[in-house]
C-alpha positions in Angstrom: 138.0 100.6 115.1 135.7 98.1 116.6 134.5 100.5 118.6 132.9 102.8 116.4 130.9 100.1 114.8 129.4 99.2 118.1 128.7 103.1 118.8 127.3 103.2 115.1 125.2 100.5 115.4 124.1 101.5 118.7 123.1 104.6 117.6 121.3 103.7 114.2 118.8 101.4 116.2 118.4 104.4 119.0 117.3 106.2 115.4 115.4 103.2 114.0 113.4 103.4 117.5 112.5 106.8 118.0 111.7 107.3 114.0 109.3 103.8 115.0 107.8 106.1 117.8 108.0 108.9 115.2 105.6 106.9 112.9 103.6 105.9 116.3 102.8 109.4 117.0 101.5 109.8 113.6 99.1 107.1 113.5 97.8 108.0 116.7 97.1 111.7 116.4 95.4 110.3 112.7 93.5 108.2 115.1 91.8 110.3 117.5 88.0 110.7 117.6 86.2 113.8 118.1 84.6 113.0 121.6 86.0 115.2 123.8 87.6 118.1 121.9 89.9 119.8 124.7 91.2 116.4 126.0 92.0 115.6 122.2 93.7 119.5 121.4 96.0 118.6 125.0 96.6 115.1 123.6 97.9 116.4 120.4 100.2 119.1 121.6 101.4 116.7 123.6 102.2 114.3 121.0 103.3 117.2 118.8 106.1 118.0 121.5 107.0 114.6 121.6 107.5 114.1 117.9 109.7 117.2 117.9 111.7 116.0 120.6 112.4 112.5 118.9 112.7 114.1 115.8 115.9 116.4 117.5 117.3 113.4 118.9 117.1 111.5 115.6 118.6 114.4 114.3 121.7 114.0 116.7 121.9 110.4 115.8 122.7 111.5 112.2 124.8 113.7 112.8 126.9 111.9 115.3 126.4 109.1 112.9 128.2 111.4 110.6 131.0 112.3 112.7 131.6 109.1 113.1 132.3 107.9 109.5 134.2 110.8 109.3 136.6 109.3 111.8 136.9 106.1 110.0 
């Protein structure tokens, strides 16, 4: 039993960080100026793939998160 509480835990601050570089993300495509227009479009599809991909593995958090509690 122990051992799904350390997994748990583990696994809701792997969520708590990538929803922290989530919010990151955010602010920083919010941020950008308009100086260099193609540099800032790359920057942001970049970012935007980025979210996604932290937003998919939060995703998996919860639901392994889930599975989990269903265990207990």
């Amino acid at each position: 039993m122990p051992h799904y509480e350390q997994v748990r835990h583990a696994i809701s601050a792997r969520k708590h960080g990538l929803e922290s570089i989530v919010d990151g993300i955010k602010d920083r495509k919010n941020g950008m100026l308009d100086e260099n227009y193609e540099v800032e479009e790359k920057m942001i599809h970049r970012l935007n793939q980025i979210e996604a991909e932290a937003k998919d593995m939060i995703s998996c958090c919860e639901q392994t998160e889930n599975a989990l509690r269903k265990e207990i």
